[in-house]
N, C-alpha and C positions, 0 to 999 in steps of 0.2 A: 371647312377652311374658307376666310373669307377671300374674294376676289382679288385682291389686291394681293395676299399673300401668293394665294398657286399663281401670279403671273411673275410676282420675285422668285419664286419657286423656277419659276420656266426659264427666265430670263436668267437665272443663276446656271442653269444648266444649259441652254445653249450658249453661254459666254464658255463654261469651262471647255465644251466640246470645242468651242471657234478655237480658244487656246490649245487647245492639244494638238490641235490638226495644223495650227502656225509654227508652235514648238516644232514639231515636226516636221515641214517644211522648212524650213532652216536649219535644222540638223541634216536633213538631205542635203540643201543647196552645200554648205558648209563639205561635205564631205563626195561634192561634186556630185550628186546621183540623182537628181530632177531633173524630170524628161522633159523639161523645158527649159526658158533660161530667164530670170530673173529682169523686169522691166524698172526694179526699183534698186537702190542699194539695201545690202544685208542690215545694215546701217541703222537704216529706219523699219524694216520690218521688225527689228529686234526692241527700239522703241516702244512701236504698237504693243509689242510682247508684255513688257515691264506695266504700259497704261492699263493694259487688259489684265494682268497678274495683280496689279494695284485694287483696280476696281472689283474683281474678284474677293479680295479679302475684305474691300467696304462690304458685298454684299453678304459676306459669311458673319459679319460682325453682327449687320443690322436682324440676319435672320435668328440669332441668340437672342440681342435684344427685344425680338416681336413675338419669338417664340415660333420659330416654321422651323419646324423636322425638315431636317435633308436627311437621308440615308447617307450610311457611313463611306460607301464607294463615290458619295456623287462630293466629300470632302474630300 
């Protein structure tokens, strides 16, 4: 695989992990149970969600188009 791929390969998967762990933190704040307390509004974290869930499927698209295997758990 060339270079450029396994890094869209990396970058594809550490965005999906950032997204699951934001998802999640917001579903905690939401149902009050973060041990800490929010410095930003739900507001725009939920924003960020949508930009990164957006960019997310540009990078599932482009990896069809160039031909980079993901495993079926990392879709």
């Amino acid at each position: 695989m060339s270079d450029y791929k396994s890094r869209m390969k990396q970058e594809y998967l550490e965005l999906t992990t950032r997204i699951s762990k934001l998802r999640r933190m917001i579903v905690m704040s939401k149902a009050d149970k973060l041990e800490f307390k929010l410095s930003c509004k739900i507001e725009l974290l939920e924003e960020q969600l949508e930009a990164m869930e957006k960019y997310a499927l540009i990078l599932e698209a482009r990896t069809i188009i160039e031909e980079i295997e993901l495993m079926k758990e990392e879709l």
